[in-house]
N, C-alpha and C positions, 0 to 999 in steps of 0.2 A: 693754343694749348701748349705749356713747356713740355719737354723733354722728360721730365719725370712723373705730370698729371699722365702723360701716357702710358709711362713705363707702370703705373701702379694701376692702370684700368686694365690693360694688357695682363698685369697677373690675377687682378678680379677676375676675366674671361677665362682663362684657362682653370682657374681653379671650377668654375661655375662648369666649363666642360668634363673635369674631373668627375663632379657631382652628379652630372646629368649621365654619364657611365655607370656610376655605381647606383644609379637609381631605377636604371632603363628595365624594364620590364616588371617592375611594379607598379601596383595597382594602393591606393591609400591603404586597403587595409591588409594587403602583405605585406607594406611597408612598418607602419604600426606594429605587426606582429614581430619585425623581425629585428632585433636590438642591438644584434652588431653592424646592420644596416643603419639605424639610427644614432648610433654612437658615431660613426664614420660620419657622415652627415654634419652632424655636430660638432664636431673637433673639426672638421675642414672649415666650419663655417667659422668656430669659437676663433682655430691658429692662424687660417691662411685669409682671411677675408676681411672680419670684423675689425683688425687692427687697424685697418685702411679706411673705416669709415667716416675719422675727422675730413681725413685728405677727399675724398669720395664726394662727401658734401660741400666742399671749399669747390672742386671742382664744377659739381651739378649748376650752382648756384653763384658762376663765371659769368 
């Protein structure tokens, strides 16, 4: 694996740690209920992850 397929799974995981804080003590349907929980969620997933998904699958698929 380069030097960079790591650096970019490296920022997947912490962002994924990110998520898994802002989600910790919800259950589906508090989570549902609550929409700046769900927006957070979403924009983390939209900015910090999804861009990386070309690179993501190039890698999987090494």
């Amino acid at each position: 694996m380069e030097n960079r397929d790591f650096q970019i799974l490296k920022k997947i995981l912490l962002e994924i740690d990110v998520l898994e804080e802002m989600i910790k003590g919800f259950d589906l349907k508090k989570f549902i209920e609550d929409e700046r929980t769900k927006r957070a969620v979403c924009m983390t997933l939209q900015n910090d992850i999804l861009p990386f998904k070309n690179q993501l699958l190039n890698i999987i698929n090494e």
